[in-house]
N, C-alpha and C positions, 0 to 999 in steps of 0.2 A: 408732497413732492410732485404728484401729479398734477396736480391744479397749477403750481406755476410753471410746470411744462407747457401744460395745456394754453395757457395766457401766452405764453412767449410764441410758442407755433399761431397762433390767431392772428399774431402782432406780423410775425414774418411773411403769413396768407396776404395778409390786409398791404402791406406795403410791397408786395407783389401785384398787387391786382393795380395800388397808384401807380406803380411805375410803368406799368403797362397803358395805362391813358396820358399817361404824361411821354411816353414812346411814340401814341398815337398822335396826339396836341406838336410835338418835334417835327413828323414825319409830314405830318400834312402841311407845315407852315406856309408852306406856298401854291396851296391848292385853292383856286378861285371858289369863292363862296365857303370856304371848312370855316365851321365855328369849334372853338372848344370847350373840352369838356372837361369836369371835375368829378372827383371823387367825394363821397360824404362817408363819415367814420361814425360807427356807432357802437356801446360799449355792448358786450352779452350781459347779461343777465350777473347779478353781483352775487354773492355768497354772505349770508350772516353769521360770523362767530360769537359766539361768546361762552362768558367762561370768568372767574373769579371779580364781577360784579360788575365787569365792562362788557359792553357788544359794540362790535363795529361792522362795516363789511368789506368782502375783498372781492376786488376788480376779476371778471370770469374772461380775458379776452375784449378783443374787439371785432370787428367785422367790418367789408366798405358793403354800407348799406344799401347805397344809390349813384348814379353815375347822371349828373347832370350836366345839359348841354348851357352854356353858356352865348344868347344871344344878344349881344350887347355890340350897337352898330358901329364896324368895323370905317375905316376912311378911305371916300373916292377916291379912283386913279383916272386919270385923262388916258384914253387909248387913241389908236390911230383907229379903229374899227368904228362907223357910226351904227352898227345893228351894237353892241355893245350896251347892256343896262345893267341899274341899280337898283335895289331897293331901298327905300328911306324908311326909318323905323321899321313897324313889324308886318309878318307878312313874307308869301313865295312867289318865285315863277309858277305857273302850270303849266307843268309839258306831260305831253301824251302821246301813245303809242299811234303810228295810222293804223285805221279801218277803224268800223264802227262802233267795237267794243274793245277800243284800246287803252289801255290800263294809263290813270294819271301817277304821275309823279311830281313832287313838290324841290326846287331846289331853289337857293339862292343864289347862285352861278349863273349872272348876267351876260356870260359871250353865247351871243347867236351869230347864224348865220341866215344868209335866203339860200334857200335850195334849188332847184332849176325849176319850179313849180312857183314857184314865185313867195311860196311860205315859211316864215320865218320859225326855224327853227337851233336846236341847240344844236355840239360838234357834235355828237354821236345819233342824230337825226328828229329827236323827239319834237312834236310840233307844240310851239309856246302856244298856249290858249288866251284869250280875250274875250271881252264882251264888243259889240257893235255898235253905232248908232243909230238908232230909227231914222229913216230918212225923211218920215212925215214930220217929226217930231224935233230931232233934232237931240233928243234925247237919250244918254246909253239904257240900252236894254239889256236890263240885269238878268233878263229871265232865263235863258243859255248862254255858256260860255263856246266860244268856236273856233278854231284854228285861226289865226291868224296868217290873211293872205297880203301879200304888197303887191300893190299894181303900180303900172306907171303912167 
């Protein structure tokens, strides 16, 4: 009697915790750059009976095992903003904190903006990183990424 208490409560956990990502996947639908995410189900551990010359096992429960982001490329929209970008396939922006040791962040959320400093960054200020190109060369320099500055 226990045990399929126990299965039924597992069962009610588990589809507590999807509804909860599927709340989150609703709430965000219109949040520039949100991917979403799924849940994966995985059973517990079985139980073996037996008993007058048959064995079988019974299901212990289930559990969500993993919460995986789904990034499978979403469809461009035309904006009036030309700082405004995309990513194609895979792959982030890099934005980072200013000063020297400012912490990077990864997002897929292409609105930028220029700041009065003339570098392009995201709405909440973080400055989008890049590489440059050698000016002898003509070629990008993979070797540091750097703030990205617009001149005129």
């Amino acid at each position: 009697m226990m045990g399929s208490l126990y299965s039924g409560v597992t069962g009610l956990k588990a589809n507590g915790d999807i509804m909860n990502i599927l709340g989150n996947n609703i709430a965000n639908v219109s949040t520039l750059g949100f991917k979403k995410s799924r849940g994966t189900f995985f059973d517990i551990l079985s139980t073996s009976l037996t008993g007058g010359g048959s064995s079988m096992q019974i299901g212990r429960g289930t559990y969500m095992g993993s919460v995986e982001t789904d990034f499978i490329q979403g469809a461009f929209e035309k904006t009036e903003s030309v700082t405004d970008l995309a990513v194609e396939g895979d792959g982030f922006f890099i934005l980072k904190e200013s000063g020297a040791d400012g912490n990077l962040f990864y997002t897929r959320n292409g609105q930028f903006i220029i700041d009065k400093d003339g570098f392009l960054v995201s709405t909440d200020g973080l400055r989008v990183q890049g590489y440059m190109l050698n000016p002898e060369t003509g070629q990008i320099d993979y070797t540091n990424e750097t703030d990205i500055q617009i001149s005129n």
